[in-house]
C-alpha positions as protocol buffer text, in pm:
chain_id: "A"
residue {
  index: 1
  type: UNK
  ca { x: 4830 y: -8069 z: 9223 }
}
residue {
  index: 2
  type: UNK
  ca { x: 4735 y: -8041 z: 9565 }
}
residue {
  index: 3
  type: UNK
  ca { x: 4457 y: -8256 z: 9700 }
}
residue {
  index: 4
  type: UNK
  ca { x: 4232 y: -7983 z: 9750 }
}
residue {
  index: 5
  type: UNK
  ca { x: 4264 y: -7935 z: 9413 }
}
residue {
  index: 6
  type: UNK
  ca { x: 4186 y: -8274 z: 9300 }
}
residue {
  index: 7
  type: UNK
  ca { x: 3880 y: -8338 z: 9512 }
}
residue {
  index: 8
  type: UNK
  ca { x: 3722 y: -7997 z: 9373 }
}
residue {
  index: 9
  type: UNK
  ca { x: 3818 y: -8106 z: 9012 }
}
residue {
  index: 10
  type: UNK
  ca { x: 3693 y: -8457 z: 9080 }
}
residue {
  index: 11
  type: UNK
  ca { x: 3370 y: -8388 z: 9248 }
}
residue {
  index: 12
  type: UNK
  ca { x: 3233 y: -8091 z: 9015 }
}
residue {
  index: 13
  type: UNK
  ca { x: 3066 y: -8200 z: 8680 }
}
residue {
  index: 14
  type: UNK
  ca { x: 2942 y: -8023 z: 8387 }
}
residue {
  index: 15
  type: UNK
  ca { x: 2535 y: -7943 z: 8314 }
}
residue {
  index: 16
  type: UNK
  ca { x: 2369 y: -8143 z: 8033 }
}
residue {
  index: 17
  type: UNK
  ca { x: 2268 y: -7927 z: 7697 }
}
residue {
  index: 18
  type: UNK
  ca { x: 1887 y: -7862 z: 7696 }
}
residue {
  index: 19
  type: UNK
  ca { x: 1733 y: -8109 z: 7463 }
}
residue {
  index: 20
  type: UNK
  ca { x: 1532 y: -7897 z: 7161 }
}
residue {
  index: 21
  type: UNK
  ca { x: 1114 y: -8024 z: 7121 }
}
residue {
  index: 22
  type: UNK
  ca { x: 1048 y: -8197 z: 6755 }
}
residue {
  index: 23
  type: UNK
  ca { x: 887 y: -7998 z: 6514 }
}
residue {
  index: 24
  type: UNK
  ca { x: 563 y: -8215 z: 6540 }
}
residue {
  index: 25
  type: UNK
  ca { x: 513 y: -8119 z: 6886 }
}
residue {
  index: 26
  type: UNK
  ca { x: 498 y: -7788 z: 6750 }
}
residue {
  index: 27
  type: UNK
  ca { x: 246 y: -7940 z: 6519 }
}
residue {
  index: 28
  type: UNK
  ca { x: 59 y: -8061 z: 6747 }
}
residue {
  index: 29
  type: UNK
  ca { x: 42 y: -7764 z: 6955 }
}
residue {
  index: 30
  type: UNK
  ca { x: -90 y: -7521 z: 6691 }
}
residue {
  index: 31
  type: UNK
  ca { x: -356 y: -7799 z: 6538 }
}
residue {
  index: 32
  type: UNK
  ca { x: -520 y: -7809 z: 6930 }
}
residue {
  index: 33
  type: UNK
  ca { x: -523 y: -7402 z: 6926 }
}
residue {
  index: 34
  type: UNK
  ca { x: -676 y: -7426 z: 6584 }
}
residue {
  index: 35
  type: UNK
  ca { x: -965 y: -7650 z: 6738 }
}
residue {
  index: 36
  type: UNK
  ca { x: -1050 y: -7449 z: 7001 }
}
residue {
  index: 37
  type: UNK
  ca { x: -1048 y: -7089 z: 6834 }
}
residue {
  index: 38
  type: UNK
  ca { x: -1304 y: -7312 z: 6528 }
}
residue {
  index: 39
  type: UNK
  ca { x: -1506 y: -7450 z: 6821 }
}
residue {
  index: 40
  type: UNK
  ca { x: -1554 y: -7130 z: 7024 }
}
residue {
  index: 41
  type: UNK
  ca { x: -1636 y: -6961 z: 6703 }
}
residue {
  index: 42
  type: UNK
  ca { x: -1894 y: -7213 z: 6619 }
}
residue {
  index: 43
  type: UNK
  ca { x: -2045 y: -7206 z: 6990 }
}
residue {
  index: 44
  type: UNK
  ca { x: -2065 y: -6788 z: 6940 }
}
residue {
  index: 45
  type: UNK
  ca { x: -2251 y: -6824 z: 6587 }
}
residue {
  index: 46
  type: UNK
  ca { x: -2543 y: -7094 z: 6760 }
}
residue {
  index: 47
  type: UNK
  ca { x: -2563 y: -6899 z: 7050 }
}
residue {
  index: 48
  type: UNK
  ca { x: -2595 y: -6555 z: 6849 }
}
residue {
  index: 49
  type: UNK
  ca { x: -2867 y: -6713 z: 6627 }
}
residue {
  index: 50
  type: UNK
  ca { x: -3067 y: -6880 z: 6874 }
}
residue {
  index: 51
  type: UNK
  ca { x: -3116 y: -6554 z: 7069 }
}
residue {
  index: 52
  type: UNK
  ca { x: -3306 y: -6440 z: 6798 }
}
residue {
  index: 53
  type: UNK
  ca { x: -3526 y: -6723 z: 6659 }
}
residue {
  index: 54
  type: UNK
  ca { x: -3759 y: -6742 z: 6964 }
}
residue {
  index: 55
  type: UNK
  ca { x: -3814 y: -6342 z: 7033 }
}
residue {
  index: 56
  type: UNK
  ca { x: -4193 y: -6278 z: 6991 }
}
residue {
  index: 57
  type: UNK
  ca { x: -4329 y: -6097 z: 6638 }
}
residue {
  index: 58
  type: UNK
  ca { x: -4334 y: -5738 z: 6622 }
}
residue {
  index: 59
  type: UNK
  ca { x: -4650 y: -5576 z: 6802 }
}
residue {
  index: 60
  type: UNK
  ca { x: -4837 y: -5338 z: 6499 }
}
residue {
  index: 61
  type: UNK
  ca { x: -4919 y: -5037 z: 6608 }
}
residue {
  index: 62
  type: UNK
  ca { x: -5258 y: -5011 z: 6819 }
}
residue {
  index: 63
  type: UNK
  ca { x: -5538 y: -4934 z: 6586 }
}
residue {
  index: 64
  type: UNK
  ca { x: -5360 y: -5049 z: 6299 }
}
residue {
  index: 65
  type: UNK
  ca { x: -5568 y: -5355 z: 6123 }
}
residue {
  index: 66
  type: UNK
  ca { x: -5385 y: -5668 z: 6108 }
}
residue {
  index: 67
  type: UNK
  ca { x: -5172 y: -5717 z: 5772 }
}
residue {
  index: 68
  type: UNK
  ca { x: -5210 y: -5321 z: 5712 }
}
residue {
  index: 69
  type: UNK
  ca { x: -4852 y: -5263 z: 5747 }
}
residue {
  index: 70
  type: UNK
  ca { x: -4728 y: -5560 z: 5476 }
}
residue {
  index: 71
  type: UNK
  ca { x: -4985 y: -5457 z: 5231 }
}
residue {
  index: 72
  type: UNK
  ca { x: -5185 y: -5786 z: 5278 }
}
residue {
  index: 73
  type: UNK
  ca { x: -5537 y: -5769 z: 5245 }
}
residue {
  index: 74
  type: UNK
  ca { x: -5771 y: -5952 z: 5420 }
}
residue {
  index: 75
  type: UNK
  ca { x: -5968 y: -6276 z: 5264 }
}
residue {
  index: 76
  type: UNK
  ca { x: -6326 y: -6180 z: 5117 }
}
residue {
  index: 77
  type: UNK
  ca { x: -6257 y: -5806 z: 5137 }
}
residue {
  index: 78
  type: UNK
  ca { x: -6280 y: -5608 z: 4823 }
}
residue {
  index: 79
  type: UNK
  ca { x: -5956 y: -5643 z: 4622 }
}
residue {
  index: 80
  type: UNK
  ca { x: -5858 y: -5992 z: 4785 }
}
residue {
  index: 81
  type: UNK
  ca { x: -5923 y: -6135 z: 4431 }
}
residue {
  index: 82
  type: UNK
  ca { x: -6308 y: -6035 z: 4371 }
}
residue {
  index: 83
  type: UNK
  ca { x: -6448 y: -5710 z: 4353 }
}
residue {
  index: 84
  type: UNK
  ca { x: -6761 y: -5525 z: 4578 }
}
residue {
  index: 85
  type: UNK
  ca { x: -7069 y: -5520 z: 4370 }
}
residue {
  index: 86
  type: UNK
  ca { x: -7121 y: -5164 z: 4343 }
}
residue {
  index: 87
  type: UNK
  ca { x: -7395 y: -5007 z: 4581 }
}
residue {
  index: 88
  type: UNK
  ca { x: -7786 y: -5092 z: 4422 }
}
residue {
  index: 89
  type: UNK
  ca { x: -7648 y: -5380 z: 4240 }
}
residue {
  index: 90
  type: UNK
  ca { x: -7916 y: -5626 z: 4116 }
}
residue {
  index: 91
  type: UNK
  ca { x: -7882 y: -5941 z: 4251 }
}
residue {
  index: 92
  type: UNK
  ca { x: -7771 y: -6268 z: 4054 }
}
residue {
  index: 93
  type: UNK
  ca { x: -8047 y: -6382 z: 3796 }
}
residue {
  index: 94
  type: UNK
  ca { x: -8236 y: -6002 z: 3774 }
}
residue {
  index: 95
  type: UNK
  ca { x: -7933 y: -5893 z: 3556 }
}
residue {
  index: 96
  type: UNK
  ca { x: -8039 y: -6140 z: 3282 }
}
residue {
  index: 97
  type: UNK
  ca { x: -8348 y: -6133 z: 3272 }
}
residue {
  index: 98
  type: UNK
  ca { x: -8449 y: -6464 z: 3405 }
}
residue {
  index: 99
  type: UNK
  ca { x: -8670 y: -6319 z: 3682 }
}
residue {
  index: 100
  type: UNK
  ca { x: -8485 y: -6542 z: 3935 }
}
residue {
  index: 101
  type: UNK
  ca { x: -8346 y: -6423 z: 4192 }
}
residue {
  index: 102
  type: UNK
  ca { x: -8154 y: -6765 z: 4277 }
}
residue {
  index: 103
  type: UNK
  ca { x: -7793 y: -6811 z: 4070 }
}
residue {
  index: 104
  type: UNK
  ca { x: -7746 y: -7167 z: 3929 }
}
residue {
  index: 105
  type: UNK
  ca { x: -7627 y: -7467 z: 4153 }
}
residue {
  index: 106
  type: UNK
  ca { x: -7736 y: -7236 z: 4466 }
}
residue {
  index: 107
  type: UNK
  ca { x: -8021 y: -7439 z: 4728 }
}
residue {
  index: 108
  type: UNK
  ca { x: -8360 y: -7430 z: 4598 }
}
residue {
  index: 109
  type: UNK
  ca { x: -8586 y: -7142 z: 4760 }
}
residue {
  index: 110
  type: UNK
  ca { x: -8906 y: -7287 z: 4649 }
}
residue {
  index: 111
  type: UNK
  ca { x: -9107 y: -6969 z: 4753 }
}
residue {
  index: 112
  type: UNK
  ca { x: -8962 y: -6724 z: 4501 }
}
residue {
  index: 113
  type: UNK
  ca { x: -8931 y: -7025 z: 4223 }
}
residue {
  index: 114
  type: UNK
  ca { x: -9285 y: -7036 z: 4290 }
}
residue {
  index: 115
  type: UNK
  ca { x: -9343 y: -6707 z: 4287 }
}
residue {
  index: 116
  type: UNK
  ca { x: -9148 y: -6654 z: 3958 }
}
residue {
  index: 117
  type: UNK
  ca { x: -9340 y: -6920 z: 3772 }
}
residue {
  index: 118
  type: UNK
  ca { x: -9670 y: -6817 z: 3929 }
}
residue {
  index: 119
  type: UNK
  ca { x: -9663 y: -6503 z: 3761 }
}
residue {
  index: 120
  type: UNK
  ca { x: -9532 y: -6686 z: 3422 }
}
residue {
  index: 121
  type: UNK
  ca { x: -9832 y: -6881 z: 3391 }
}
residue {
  index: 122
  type: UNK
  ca { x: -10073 y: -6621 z: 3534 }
}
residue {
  index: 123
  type: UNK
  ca { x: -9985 y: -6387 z: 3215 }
}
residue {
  index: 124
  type: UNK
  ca { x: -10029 y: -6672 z: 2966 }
}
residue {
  index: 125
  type: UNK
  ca { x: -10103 y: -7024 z: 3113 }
}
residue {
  index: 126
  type: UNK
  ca { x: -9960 y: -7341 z: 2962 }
}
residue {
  index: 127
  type: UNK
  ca { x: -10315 y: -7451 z: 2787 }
}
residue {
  index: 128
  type: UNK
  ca { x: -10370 y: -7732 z: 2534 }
}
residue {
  index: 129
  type: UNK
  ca { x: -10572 y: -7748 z: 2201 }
}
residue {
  index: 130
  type: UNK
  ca { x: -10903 y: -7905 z: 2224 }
}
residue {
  index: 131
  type: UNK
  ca { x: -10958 y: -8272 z: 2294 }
}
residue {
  index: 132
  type: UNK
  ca { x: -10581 y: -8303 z: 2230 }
}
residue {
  index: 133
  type: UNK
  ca { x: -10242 y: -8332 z: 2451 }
}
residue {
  index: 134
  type: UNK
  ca { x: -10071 y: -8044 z: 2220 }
}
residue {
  index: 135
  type: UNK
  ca { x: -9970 y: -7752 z: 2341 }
}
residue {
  index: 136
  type: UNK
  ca { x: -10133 y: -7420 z: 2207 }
}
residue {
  index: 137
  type: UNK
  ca { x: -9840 y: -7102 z: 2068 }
}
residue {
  index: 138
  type: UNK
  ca { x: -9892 y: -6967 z: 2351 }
}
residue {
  index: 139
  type: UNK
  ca { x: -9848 y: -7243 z: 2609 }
}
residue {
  index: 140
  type: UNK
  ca { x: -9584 y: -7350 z: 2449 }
}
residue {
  index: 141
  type: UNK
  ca { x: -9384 y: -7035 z: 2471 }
}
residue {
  index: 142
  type: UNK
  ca { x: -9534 y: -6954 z: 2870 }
}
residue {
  index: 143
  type: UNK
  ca { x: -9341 y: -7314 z: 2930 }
}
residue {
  index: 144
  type: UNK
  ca { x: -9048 y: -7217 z: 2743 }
}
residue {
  index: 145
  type: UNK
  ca { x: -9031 y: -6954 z: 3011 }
}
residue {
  index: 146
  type: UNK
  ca { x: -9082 y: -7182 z: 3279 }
}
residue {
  index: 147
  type: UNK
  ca { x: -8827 y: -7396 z: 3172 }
}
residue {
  index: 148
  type: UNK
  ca { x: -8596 y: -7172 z: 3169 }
}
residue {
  index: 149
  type: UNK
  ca { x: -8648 y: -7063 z: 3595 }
}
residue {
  index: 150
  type: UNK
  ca { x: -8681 y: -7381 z: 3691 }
}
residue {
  index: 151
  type: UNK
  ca { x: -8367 y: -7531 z: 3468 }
}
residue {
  index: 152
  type: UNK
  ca { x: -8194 y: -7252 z: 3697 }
}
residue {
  index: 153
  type: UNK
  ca { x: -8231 y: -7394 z: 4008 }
}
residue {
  index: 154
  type: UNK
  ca { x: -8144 y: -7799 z: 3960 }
}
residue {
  index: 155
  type: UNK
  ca { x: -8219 y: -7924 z: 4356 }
}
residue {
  index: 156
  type: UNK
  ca { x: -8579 y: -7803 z: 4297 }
}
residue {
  index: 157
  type: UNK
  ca { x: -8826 y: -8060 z: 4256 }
}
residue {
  index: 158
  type: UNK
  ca { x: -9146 y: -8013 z: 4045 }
}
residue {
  index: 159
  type: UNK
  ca { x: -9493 y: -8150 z: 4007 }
}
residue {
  index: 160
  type: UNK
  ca { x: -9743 y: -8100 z: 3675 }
}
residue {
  index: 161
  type: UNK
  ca { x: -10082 y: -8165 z: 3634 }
}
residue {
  index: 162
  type: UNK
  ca { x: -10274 y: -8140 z: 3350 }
}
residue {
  index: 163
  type: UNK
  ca { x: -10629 y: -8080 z: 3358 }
}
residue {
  index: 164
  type: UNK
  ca { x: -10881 y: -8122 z: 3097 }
}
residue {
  index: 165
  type: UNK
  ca { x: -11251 y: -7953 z: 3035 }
}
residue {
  index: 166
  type: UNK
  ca { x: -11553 y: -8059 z: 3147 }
}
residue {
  index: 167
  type: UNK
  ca { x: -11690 y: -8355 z: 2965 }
}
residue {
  index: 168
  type: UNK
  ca { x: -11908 y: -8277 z: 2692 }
}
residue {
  index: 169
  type: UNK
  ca { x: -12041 y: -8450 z: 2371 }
}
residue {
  index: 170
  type: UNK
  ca { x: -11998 y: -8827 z: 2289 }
}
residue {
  index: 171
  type: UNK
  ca { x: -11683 y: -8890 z: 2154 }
}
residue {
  index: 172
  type: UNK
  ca { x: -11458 y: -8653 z: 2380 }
}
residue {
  index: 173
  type: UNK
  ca { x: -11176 y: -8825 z: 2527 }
}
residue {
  index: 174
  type: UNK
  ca { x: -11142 y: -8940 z: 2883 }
}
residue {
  index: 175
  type: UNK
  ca { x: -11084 y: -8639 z: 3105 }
}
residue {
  index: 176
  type: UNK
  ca { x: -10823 y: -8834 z: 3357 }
}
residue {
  index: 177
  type: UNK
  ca { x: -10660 y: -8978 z: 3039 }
}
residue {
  index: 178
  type: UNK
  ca { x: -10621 y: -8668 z: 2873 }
}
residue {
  index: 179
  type: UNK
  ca { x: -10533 y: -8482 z: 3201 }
}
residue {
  index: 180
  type: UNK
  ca { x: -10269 y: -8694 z: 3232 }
}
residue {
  index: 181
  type: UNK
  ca { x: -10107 y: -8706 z: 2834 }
}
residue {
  index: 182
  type: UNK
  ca { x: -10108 y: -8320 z: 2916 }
}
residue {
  index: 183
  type: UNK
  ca { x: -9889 y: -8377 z: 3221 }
}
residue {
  index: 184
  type: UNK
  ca { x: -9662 y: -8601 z: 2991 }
}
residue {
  index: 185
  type: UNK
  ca { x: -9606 y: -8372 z: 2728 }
}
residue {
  index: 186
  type: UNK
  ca { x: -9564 y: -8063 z: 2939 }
}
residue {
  index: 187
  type: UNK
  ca { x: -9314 y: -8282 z: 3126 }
}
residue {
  index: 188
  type: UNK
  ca { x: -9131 y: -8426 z: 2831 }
}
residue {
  index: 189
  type: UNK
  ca { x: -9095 y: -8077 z: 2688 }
}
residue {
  index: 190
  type: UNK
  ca { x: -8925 y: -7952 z: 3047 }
}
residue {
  index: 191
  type: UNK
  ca { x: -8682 y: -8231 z: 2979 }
}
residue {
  index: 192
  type: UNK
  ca { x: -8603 y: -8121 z: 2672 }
}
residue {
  index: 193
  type: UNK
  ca { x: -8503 y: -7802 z: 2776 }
}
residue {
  index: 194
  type: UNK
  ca { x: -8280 y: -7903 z: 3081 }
}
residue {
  index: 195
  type: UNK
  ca { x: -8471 y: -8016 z: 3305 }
}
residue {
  index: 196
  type: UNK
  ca { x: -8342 y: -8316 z: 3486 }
}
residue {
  index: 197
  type: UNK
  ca { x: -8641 y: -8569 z: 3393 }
}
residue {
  index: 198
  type: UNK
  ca { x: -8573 y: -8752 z: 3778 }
}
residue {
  index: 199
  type: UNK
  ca { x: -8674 y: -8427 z: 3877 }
}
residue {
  index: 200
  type: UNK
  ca { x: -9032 y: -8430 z: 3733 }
}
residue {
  index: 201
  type: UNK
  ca { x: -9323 y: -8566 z: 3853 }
}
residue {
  index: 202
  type: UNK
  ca { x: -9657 y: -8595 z: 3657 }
}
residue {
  index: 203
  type: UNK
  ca { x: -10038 y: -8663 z: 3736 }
}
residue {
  index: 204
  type: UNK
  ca { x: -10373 y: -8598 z: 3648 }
}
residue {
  index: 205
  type: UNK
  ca { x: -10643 y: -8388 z: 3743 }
}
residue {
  index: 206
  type: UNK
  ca { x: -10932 y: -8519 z: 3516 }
}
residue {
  index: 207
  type: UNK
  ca { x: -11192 y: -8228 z: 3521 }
}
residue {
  index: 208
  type: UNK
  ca { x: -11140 y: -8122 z: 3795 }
}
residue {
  index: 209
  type: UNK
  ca { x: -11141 y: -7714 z: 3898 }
}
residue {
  index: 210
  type: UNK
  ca { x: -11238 y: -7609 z: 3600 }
}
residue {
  index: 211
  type: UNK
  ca { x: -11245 y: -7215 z: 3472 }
}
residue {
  index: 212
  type: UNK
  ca { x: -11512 y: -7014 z: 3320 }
}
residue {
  index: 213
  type: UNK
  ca { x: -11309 y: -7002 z: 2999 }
}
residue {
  index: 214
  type: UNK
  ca { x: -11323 y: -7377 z: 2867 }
}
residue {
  index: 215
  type: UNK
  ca { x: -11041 y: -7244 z: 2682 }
}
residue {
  index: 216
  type: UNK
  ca { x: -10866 y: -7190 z: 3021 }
}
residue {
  index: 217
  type: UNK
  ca { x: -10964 y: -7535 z: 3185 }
}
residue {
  index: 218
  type: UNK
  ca { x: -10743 y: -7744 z: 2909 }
}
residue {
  index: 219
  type: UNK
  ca { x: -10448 y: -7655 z: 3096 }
}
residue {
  index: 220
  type: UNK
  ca { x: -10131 y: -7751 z: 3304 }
}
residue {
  index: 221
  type: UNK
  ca { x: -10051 y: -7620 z: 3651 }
}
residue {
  index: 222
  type: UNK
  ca { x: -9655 y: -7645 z: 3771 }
}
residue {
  index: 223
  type: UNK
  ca { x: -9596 y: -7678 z: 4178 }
}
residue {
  index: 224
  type: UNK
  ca { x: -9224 y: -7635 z: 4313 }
}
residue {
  index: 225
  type: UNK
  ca { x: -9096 y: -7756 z: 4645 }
}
């Protein structure tokens, strides 16, 4: 061999294989493209969702009253749970005959109680029998009445006053005595029939005012306020 020959031969050398990646490189390559396609997915989904949770509610068409178009009806209009009295309705306490205008529970208007037990007592007034503290038929069913307006309306507050005749023969009771069992009894029978007692106040009048009809003066007067 010639020494061309042997320096070629001698100074040429033969390329290395190419060395083949593991398997868990492969691994590890597919878990990080795995991670990124779940994290850009997740970042599209908040993204997509936020854009709507702050946009503004939908305008209703002008003219259109508020809750009109989800069939909600306003609070305290008819068919929101109570219905419209119809047109020319009585009002509360007329329908029952109670004269009173004023439902129970509701603030006291004196005036009208006044006015409704006024014209009680001016049909048939709450008299007494003679020289005695008990109540004639007919007061006693006038105050049965009474009762029964001023039991109605429970922050009222009421006053009675009994009255008694003019003094006549010896042996008549004390006027301001008797004026004042008459207050008791007209009071005690208000009680009775539901009126709060701490509500009820009681004097007496003695002789005073009296009416042409002695019959008339033995009597019990009721003032509201």
């Amino acid at each position: 061999m010639s020494n061309l020959d042997q320096r070629s031969g001698s100074g040429s050398t033969a390329a290395p294989p190419r060395r083949r990646r593991p398997v868990w490189a492969w691994l590890l390559l597919a878990l990080v493209a795995i991670a990124i396609v779940i994290a850009i997915l997740l970042l599209t989904g908040r993204c997509g969702s936020g854009s709507t949770a702050g946009a503004p509610p939908a305008t209703p068409a002008a003219g259109a009253p508020t809750g009109a178009a989800n069939g909600a009806v306003p609070p305290g209009a008819p068919g929101a749970g109570t219905a419209a009295p119809p047109s020319g309705a009585p009002a509360t306490g007329a329908a029952n005959g109670s004269g009173s205008s004023t439902a129970p529970g509701a603030p006291a208007d004196a005036a009208a109680l006044q006015s409704s037990v006024d014209r009680i007592v001016a049909a048939a007034p709450i008299t007494f029998r003679p020289n005695s503290a008990e109540l004639t038929d007919s007061g006693a069913a006038s105050l049965a009445r009474v009762a029964e307006e001023l039991a109605a309306v429970p922050t009222a507050r009421v006053v009675v006053t009994g009255y008694a005749a003019p003094a006549g023969a010896s042996g008549t009771p004390n006027p301001q005595q008797l004026s004042e069992q008459r207050a008791t009894t007209v009071a005690g029978e208000l009680a009775e029939d539901g009126v709060a007692p701490d509500r009820l106040q009681t004097r007496g009048a003695a002789d005073t005012n009296p009416r042409p009809d002695l019959a008339a003066s033995r009597r019990a007067e009721i003032t509201v306020s």
